[in-house]
N, C-alpha and C positions, 0 to 999 in steps of 0.2 A: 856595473856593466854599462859603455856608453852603446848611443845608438849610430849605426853607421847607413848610409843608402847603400840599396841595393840598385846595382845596373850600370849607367855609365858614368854616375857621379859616387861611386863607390871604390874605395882603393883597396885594393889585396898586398899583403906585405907576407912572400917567405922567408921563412928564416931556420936553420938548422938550428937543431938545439938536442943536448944532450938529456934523453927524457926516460924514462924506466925501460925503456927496450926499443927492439929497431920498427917496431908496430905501434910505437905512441905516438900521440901526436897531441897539439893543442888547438883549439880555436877561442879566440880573443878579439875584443872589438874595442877599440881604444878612440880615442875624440877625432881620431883623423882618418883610422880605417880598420879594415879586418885583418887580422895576424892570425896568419897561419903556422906555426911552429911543427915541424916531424924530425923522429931520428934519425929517418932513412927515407927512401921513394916511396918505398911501401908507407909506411907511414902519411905521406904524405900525400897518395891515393885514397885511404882510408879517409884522411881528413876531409880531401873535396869528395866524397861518398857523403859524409857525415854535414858534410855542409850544404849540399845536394836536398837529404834529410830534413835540415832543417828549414831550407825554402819550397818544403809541402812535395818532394818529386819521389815517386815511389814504382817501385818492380818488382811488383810480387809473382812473376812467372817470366822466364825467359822468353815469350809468346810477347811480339808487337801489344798484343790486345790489352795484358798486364802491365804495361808502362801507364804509373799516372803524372801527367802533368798538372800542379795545380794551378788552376781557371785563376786565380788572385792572387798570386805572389806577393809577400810581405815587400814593404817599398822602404821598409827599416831593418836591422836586425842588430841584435842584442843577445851576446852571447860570450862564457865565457867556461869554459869546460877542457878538460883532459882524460884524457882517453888514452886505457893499455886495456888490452884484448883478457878476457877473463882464461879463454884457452890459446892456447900455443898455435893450433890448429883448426881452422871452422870450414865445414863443407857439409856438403849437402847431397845424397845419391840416391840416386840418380839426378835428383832436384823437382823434376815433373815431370817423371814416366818414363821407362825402357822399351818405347815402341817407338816407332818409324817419326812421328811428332817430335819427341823427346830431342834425337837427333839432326833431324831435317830443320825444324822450325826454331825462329827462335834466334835473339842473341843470346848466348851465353856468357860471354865475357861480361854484358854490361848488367847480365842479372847479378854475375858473382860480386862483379865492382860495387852496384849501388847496395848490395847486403853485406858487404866488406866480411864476402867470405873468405875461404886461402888462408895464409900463414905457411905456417911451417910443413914443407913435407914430410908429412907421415907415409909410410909405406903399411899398409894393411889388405889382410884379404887371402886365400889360401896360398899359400907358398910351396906348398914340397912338390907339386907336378915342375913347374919350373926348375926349380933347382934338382930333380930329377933328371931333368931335360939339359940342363947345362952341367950336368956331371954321369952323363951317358955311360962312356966309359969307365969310371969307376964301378957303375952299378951293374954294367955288363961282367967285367972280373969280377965283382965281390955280389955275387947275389945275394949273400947273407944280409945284406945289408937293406932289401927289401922285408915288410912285415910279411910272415907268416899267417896265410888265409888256406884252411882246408886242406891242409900239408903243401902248399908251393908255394913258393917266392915270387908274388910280383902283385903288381897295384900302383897305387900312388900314395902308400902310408910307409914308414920306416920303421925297422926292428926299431925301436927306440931302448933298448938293453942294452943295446949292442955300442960301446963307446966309439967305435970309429965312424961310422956315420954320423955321431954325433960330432968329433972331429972336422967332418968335413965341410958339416953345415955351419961352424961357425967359420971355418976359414971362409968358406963361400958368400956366409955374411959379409967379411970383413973386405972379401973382393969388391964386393956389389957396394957395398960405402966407399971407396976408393974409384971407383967409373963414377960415382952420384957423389960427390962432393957436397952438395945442395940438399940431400936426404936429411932427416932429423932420425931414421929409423929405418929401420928392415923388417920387414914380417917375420912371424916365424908359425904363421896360422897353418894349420894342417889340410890338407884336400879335403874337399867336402864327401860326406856319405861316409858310410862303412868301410870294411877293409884292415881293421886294426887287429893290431900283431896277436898272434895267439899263442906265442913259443913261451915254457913256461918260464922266464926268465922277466919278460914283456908281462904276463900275470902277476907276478909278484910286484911289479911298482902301482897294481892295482888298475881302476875306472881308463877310460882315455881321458875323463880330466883331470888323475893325478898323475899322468904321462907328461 
């Protein structure tokens, strides 16, 4: 590993390079300057994160107050590493609290940057009121297609016996990846709380976790 200056006798060298994914990246410091190698932008945001990193700057809260500057800056650096993301996906939720702070205060962008959170959209989190909601009318004709609670049909749970409701939530998936090209995934989590089917048909596949 040579050493290079930091600041304004320091050269930065990008370069595209084809590397284990579009979230890898290199950092390299050669006799003349630092080489920065990524697969893609993302990658190559990760990288100046990581490089950020390693001249001591740190954001441990989206709040002004958790940004650290380090007081001494290395005036050399020495460094030779490659980097792919151990998940697909890194986030964080809320990050620091779902109160009025949370959202008011605070950058968020530059806390997800400097923790080189983000990746890949995952889609998670209850799904069947929504897809309830944009399949209205079906659910209005086919009420059978609501779980069974106390003898009547309605809630935000699905007969899950019932194969065409099942039908419809995969097409509905398959819509919702098609508007989100960008998605890595679709939910398929169930609304939160009780409400789950009681018809006995919905009993025989067992628990709601083996629904």
């Amino acid at each position: 590993r040579y050493e290079v200056p930091v600041g304004e006798n320091g050269n930065i060298l990008f370069e595209s390079a084809k590397l284990a994914g579009p979230q890898s990246y290199e950092l390299q410091t050669s006799k003349s300057a630092l080489i920065i190698r990524a697969a893609s932008q993302a990658g190559a945001l990760y990288a100046a994160a990581d490089l950020l990193h390693e001249l001591g700057y740190r954001r441990f809260s989206p709040d002004k107050f958790w940004e650290i500057l380090p007081e001494n800056p290395p005036s050399f650096l020495a460094v030779n590493k490659r980097e792919t993301p151990d998940y697909a996906m890194r986030d964080i939720w809320p990050s620091c609290g779902i109160g009025p702070e949370y959202r008011k205060n605070g950058d968020h962008e530059a806390w997800h940057f400097a923790n080189r959170t983000g990746g890949a959209k995952i889609q998670t989190g209850h799904a069947y009121d929504n897809f309830i909601r944009r399949n209205q009318s079906q659910f209005q004709a086919n009420p059978e297609y609501y779980a069974l609670v106390k003898g009547k049909r309605a809630g935000s749970k699905l007969c899950i016996a019932n194969p065409n409701p099942r039908r419809l939530f995969a097409a509905d998936a398959v819509t919702q990846m098609r508007r989100n090209p960008d998605w890595a995934s679709v939910s398929a989590d169930p609304s939160d709380g009780g409400g789950w089917c009681e018809c006995a048909e919905c009993a025989k596949l067992g628990s709601p976790t083996d629904r």
